[in-house]
C-alpha positions as CSV (number, residue, x, y, z in Angstrom):
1,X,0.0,0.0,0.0
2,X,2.7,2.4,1.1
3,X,5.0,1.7,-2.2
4,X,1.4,2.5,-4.3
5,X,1.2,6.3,-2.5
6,X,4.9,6.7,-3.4
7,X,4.5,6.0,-6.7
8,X,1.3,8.0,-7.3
9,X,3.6,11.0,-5.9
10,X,6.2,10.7,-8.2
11,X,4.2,10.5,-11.3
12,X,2.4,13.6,-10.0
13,X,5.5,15.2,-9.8
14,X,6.5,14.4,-13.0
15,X,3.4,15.6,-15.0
16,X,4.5,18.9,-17.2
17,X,2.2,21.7,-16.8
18,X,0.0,20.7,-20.3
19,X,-0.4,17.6,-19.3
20,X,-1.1,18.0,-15.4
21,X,-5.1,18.3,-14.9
22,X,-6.2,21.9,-14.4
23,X,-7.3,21.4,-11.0
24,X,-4.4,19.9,-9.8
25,X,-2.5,23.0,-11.0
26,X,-4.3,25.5,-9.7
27,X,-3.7,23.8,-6.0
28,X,0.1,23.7,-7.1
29,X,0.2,27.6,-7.6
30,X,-1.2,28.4,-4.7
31,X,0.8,26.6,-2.7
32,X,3.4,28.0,-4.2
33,X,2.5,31.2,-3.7
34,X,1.3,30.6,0.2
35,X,4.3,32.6,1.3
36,X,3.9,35.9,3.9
37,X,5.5,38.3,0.8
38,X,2.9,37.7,-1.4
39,X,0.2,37.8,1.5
40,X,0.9,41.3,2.5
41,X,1.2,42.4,-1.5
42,X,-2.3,41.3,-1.9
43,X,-3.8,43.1,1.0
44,X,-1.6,45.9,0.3
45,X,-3.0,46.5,-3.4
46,X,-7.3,45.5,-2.2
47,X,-6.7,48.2,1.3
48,X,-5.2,50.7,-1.6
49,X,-7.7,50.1,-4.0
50,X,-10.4,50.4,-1.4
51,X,-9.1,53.8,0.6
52,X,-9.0,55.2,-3.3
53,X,-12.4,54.2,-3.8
54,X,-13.9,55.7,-0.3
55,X,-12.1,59.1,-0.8
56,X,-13.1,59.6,-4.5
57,X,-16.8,58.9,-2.8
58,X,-16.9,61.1,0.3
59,X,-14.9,63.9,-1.4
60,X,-18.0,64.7,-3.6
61,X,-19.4,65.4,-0.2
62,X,-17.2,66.2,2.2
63,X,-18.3,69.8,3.9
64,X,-15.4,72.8,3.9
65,X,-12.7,72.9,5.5
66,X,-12.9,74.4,8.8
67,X,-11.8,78.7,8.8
68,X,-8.8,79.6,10.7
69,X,-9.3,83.0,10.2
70,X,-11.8,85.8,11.4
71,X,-14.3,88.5,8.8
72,X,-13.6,88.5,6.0
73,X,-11.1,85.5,5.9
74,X,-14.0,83.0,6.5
75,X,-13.9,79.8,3.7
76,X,-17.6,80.1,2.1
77,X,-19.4,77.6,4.0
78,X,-20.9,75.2,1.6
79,X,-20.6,71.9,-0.1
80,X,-17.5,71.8,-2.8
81,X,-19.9,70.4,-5.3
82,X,-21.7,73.8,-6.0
83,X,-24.3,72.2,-8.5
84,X,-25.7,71.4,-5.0
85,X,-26.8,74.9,-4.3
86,X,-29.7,75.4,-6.1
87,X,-29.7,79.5,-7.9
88,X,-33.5,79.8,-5.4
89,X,-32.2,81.0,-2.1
90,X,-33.9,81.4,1.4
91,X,-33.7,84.5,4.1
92,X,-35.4,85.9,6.2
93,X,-35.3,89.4,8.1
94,X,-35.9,88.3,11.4
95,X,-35.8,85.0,13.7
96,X,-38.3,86.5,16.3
97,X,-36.8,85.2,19.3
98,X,-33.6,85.3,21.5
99,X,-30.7,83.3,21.1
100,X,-31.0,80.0,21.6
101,X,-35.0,80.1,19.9
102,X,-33.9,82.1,17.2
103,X,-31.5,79.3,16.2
104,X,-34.3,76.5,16.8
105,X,-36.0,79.2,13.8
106,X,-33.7,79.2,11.6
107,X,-32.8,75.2,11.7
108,X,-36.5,75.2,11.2
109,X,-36.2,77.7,7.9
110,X,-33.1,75.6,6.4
111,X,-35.8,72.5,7.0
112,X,-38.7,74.2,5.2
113,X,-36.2,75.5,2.5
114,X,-35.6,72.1,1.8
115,X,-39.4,70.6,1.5
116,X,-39.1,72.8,-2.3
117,X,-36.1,71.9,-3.0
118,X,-34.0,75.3,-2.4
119,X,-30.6,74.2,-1.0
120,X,-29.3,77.8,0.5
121,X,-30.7,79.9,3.5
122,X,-28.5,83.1,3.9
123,X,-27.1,83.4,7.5
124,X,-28.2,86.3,9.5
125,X,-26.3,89.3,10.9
126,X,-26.8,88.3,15.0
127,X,-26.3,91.6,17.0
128,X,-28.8,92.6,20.0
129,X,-31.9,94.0,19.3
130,X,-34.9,94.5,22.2
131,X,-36.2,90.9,22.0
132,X,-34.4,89.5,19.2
133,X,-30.6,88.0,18.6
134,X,-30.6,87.2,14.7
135,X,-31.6,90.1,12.5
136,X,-30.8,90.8,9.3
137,X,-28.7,94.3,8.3
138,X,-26.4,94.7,5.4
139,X,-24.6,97.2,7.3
140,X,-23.5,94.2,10.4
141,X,-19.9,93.5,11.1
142,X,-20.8,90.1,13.1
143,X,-23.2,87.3,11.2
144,X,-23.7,83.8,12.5
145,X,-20.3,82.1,11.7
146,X,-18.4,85.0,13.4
147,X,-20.4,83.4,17.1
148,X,-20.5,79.9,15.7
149,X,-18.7,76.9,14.0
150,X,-20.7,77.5,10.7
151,X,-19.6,74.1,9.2
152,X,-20.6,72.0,12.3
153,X,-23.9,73.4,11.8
154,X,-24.0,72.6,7.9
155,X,-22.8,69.4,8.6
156,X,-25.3,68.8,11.5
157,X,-28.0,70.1,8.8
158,X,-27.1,67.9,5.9
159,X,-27.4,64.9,8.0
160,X,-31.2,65.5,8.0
161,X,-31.3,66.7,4.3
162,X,-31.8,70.4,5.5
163,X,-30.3,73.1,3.5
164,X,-27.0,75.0,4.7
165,X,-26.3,78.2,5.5
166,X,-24.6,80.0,2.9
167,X,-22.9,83.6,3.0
168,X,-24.7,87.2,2.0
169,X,-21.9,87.7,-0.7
170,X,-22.9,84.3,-2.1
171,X,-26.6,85.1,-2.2
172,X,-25.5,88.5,-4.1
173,X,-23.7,86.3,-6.5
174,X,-25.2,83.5,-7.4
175,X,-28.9,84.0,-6.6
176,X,-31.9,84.8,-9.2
177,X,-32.3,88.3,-9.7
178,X,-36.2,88.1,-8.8
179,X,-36.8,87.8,-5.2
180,X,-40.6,87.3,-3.9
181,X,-40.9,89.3,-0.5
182,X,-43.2,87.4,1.4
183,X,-45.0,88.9,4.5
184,X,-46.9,86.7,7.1
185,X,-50.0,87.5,9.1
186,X,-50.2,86.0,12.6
187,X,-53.3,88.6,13.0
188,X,-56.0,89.3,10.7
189,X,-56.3,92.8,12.3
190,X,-52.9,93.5,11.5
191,X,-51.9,95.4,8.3
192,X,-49.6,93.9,5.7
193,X,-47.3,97.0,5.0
194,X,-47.3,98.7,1.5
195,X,-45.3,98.6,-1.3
196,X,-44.6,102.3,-0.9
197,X,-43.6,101.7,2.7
198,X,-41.4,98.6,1.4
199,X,-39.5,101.1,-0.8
200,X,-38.0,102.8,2.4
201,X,-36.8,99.9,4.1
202,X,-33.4,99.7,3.8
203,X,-32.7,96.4,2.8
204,X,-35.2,96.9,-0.4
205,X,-32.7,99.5,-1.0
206,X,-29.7,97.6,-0.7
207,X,-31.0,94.3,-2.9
208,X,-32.2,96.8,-5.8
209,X,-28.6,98.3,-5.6
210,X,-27.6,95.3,-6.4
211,X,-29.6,94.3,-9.3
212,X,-32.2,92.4,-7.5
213,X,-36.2,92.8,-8.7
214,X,-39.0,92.6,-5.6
215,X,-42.0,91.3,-5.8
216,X,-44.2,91.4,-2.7
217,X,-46.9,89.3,-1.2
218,X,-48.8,88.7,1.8
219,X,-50.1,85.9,3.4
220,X,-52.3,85.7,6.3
221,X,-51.2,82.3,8.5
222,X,-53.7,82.6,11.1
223,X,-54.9,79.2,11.3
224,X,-53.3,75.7,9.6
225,X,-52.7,75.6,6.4
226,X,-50.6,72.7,4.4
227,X,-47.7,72.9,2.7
228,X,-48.8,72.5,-0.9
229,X,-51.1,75.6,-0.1
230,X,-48.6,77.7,1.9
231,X,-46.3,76.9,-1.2
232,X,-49.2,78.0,-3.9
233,X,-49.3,81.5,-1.9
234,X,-46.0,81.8,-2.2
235,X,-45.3,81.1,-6.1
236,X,-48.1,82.1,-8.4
237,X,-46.6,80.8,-11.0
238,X,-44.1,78.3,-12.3
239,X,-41.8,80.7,-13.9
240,X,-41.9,82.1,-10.3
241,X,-40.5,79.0,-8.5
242,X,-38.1,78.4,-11.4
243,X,-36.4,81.8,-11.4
244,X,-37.0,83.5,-8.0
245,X,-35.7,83.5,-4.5
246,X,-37.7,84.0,-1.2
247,X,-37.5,86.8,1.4
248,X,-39.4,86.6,4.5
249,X,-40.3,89.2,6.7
250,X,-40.1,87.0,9.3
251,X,-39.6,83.8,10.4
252,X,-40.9,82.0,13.5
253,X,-40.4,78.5,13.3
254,X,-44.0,76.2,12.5
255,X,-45.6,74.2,14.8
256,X,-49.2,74.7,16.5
257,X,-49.0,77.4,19.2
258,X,-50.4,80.7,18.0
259,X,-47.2,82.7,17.1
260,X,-45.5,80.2,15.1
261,X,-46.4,79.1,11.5
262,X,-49.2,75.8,11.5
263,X,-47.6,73.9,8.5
264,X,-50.0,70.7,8.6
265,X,-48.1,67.5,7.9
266,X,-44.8,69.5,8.8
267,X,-41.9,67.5,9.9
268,X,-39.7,70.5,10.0
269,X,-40.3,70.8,13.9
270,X,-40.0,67.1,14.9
271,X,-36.6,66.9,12.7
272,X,-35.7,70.4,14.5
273,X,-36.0,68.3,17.8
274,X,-34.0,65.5,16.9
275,X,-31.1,67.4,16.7
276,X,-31.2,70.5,18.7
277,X,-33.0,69.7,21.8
278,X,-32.4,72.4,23.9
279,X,-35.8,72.2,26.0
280,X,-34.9,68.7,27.0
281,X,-34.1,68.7,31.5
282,X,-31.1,65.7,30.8
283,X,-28.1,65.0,29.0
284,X,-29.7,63.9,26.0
285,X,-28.1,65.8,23.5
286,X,-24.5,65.5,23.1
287,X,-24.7,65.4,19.5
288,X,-26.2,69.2,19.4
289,X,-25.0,70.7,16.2
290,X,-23.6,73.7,17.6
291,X,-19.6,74.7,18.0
292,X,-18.8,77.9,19.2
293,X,-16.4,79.7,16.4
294,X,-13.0,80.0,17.1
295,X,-13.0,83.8,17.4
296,X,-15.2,83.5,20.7
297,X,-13.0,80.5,22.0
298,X,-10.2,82.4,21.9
299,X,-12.2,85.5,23.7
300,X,-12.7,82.6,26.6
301,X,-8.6,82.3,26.5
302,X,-8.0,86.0,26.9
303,X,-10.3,85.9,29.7
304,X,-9.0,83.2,31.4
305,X,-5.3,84.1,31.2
306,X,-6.0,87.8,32.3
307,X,-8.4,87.9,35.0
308,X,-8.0,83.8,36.7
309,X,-5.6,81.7,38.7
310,X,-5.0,79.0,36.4
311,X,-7.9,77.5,34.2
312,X,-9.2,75.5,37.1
313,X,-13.3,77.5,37.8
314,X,-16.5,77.2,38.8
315,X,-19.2,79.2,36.6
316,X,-22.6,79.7,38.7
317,X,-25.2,81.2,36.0
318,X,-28.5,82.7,37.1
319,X,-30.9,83.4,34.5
320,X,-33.9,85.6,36.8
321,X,-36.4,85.6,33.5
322,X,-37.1,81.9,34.5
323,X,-37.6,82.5,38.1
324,X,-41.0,82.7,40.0
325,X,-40.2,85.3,42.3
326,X,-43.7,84.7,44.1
327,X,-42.9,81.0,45.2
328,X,-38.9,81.3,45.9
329,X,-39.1,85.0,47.6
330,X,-39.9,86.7,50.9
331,X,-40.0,90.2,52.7
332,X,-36.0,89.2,53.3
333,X,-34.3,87.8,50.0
334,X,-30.8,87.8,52.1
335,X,-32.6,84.7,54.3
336,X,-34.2,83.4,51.0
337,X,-34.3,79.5,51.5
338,X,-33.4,79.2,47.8
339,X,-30.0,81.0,48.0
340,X,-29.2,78.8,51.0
341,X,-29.8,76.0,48.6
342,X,-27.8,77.4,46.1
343,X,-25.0,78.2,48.1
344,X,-24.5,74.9,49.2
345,X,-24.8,73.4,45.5
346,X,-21.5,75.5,45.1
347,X,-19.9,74.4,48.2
348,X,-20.1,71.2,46.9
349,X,-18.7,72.0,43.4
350,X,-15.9,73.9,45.4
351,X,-15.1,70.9,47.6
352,X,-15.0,68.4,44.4
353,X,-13.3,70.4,42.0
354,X,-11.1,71.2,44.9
355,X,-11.1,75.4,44.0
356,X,-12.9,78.5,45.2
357,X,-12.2,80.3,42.0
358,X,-16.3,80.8,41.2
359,X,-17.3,82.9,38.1
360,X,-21.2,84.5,38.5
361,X,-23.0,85.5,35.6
362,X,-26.7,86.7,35.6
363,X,-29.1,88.5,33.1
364,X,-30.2,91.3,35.6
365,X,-27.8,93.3,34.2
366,X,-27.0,95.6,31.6
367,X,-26.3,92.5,29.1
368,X,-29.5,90.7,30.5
369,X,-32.2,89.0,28.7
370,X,-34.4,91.9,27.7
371,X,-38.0,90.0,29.5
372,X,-36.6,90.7,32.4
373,X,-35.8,94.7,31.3
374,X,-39.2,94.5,30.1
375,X,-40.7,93.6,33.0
376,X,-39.9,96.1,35.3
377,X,-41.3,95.1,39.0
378,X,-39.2,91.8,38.2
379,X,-36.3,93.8,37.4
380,X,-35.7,95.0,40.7
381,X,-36.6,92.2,43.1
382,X,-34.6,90.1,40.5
383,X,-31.5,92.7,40.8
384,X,-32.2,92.2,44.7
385,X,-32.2,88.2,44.4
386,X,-29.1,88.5,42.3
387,X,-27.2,90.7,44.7
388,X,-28.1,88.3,47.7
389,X,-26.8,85.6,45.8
390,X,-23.8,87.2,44.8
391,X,-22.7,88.0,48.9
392,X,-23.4,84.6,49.7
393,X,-21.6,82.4,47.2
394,X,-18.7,84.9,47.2
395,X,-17.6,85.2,43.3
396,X,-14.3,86.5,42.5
397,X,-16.0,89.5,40.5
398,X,-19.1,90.9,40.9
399,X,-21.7,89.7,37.7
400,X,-21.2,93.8,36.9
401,X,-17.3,93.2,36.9
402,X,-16.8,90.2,35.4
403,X,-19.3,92.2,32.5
404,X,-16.8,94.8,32.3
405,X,-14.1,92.5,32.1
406,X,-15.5,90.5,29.2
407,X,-16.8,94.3,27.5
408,X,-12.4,95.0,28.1
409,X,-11.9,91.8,26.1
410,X,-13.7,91.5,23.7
411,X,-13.7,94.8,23.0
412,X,-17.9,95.1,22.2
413,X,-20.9,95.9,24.4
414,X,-23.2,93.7,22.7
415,X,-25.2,91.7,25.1
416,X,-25.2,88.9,22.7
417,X,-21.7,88.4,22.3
418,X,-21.2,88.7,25.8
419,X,-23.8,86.3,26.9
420,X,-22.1,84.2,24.4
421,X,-18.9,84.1,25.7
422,X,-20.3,83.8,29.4
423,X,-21.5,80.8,28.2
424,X,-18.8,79.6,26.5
425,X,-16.9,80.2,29.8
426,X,-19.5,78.1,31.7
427,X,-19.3,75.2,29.1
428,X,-15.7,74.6,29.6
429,X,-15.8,75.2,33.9
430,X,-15.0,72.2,35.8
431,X,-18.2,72.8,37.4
432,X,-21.2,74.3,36.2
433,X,-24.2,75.8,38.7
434,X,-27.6,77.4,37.0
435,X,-30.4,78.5,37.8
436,X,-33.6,79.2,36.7
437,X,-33.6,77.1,33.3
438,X,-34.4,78.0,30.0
439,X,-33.7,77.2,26.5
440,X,-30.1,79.7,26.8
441,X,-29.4,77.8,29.7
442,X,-30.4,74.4,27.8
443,X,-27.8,75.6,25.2
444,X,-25.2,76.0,27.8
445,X,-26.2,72.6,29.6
446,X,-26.0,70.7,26.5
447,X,-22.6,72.7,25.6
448,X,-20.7,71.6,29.1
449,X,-22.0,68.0,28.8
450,X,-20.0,68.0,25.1
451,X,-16.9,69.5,26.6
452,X,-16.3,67.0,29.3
453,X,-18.5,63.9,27.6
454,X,-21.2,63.9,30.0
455,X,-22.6,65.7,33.0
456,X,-19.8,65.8,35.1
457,X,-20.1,68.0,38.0
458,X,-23.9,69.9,37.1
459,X,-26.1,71.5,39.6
460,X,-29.5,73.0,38.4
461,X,-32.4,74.5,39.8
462,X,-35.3,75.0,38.2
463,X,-37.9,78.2,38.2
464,X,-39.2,77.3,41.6
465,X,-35.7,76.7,43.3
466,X,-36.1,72.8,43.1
467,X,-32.8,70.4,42.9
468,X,-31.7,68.6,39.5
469,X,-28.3,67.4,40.1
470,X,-25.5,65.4,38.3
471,X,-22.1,64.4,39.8
């Protein structure tokens, strides 16, 4: 038996390569060429091949590069494939709200912009008018990607097929010529203006200086109304959705309380939710979309290095517009049960971060929230509250100082780029105290639990002084 199996061998051996069956062959190749050399060759060339093949493909849709610069030095924020930018453009002249609801409005606009298929919204100047953080003015030195990381947000924004923000010098360039102004009515009994009284306003002027033709309509949006008829109000005509662009007098988000826009079968405000949900009380929303820019980090440096010991802080923010001064207050705020309450919320931050280096920031002051300035009984016993607070927890500046010192810094007094960089400052303290609530405060929650990856060391109170807290 054994002399048979050698002699098998040898004649396989001896077969030349015509006359050897194929099989038997190919099983003589490859074990000829079962040797480490070749092995890493192969893998070498199919790992090439492949990393070729995934870069050509996600180059095509790769957002910008991010800006290292400030003004005028900004990349244009927009996809390097331009044919993605459709030549129908979106803005609007107003966001309605403050900060952190004017940004859920304008998420909420690139959203809408996207149901018709227009693939730009112009970003907004954002400066500090009586109510209001975004407005529009050709005339601003500061628009959105001067506050924040403009392609984070684009990115965030093409993730759920909304339209990105693009610049005002690209709308001037590449946009139709015909813009349809369109006004809404929240109010029958309010007037829509006129197209004489359109001719004075000043950005009117400056689009017509630049070639642009105005067409104006108005739509009353006092009760639901679906898309397919909001977008038949809009464009008369299909030459008109072809060839134009949109300008809003104002834009305040849709969904079905009375001051916002009632879109029936709207996903615009569910979507908006997803990914910026600043109303939400936990740490649900580390993937918010929002980066400050680099030009207000570096505004947190200065501070930091001028006016603190070493970048070890605490940051106790106070936001008195959410407070309900008729359940946390007495005839004596200084024996208030509620500053007791928060003073021991920062003794514990002190004792754990192992420093009594406290920042205090509130909005009683002259860079407050302006329903507070509005409001002015709550002013004062909020300014009392605030100054209570302040002698107990012992900051090492005064909210009015460490105002002044942030005005010396960044060299504005605009209460919107200070709030800004206050809560810039609070997202990056090793331990964050607020009170009151809020969707600025939400902002600045979700913020601090994306610089250290979770909630950390958190103390919040809510309007009525009650205890939410995260260690």
């Amino acid at each position: 038996m054994s002399s048979s199996i050698v002699s098998f061998v040898n004649n396989e051996n001896n077969l030349t390569a015509s006359t050897r069956p194929k099989g038997v062959a190919v099983r003589t190749m490859m074990r000829n060429c079962r040797k480490p050399p070749f092995l890493v060759l192969f893998f070498t060339l199919l790992l090439t091949y492949t990393a070729v093949l995934y870069w050509d493909r996600t180059r095509r849709v790769s957002t910008p590069r991010r800006h290292t610069g400030e003004g005028s030095d900004h990349r244009e924020a927009r996809p390097e494939d331009e044919d993605r930018i459709s030549k129908s453009m979106v803005l609007s002249l107003d966001y309605y709200e403050q900060t952190a609801n004017a940004m859920r409005n304008l998420m909420d606009l690139q959203c809408w912009a996207r149901t018709v298929n227009i693939t730009g919204v112009v970003e907004p100047s954002v400066f500090s008018l009586p109510g209001k953080a975004f407005h529009f003015s050709s005339t601003s030195n500061f628009t959105f990607r001067d506050y924040f990381d403009i392609d984070q947000w684009n990115f965030a924004n093409l993730n759920v097929k909304n339209s990105i923000l693009v610049s005002l010098k690209y709308f001037i360039e590449n946009s139709h010529k015909r813009i349809i102004f369109v006004q809404l009515k929240y109010s029958a009994h309010k007037p829509c203006q006129s197209v004489e009284a359109l001719s004075e306003n000043q950005w009117f002027q400056y689009l017509e200086s630049h070639g642009f033709h105005i067409k104006t309509t108005c739509i009353l949006v006092k009760f639901s109304i679906t898309e397919d008829a909001f977008f038949r109000k809009i464009f008369s005509s299909t030459d008109d959705f072809r060839h134009a662009s949109i300008m809003f007098d104002q834009w305040r988000g849709t969904g079905q309380v009375s001051y916002r826009l009632k879109l029936s079968g709207s996903r615009c405000l569910k979507k908006v939710d997803m990914i910026a949900p600043i109303k939400s009380n936990n740490f649900d929303s580390l993937n918010y979309p929002i980066a400050y820019s680099k030009r207000l980090l570096n505004y947190c440096y200065d501070f930091v290095s001028k006016h603190l010991d070493g970048m070890k802080y605490i940051v106790v923010m106070v936001r008195t517009e959410k407070l309900d001064f008729s359940i946390i207050s007495d005839t004596d705020l200084a024996r208030n049960s509620c500053i007791k309450q928060i003073n021991y919320d920062v003794k514990q931050a002190q004792r754990k971060t192992r420093t009594t280096q406290t920042l205090y920031f509130t909005d009683s002051g002259s860079h407050g929230t302006s329903a507070v300035m509005y409001q002015e009984k709550k002013k004062h016993v909020a300014a009392i509250f605030c100054k209570y607070l302040e002698k107990t927890i012992d900051p090492i500046y005064s909210a009015k100082e460490s105002s002044k010192k942030l005005e010396l810094v960044t060299k504005s007094q605009d209460s919107i780029l200070i709030s800004l960089v206050q809560s810039a400052l609070a997202a990056k303290a090793d331990a964050l105290v607020i009170i009151g609530g809020g969707s600025f405060q939400a902002l600045t929650k979700s913020m601090y639990g994306i610089a250290h990856g979770g909630p950390k060391l958190f103390f919040s109170r809510d309007k009525f002084c009650s205890q939410q807290t995260y260690t």
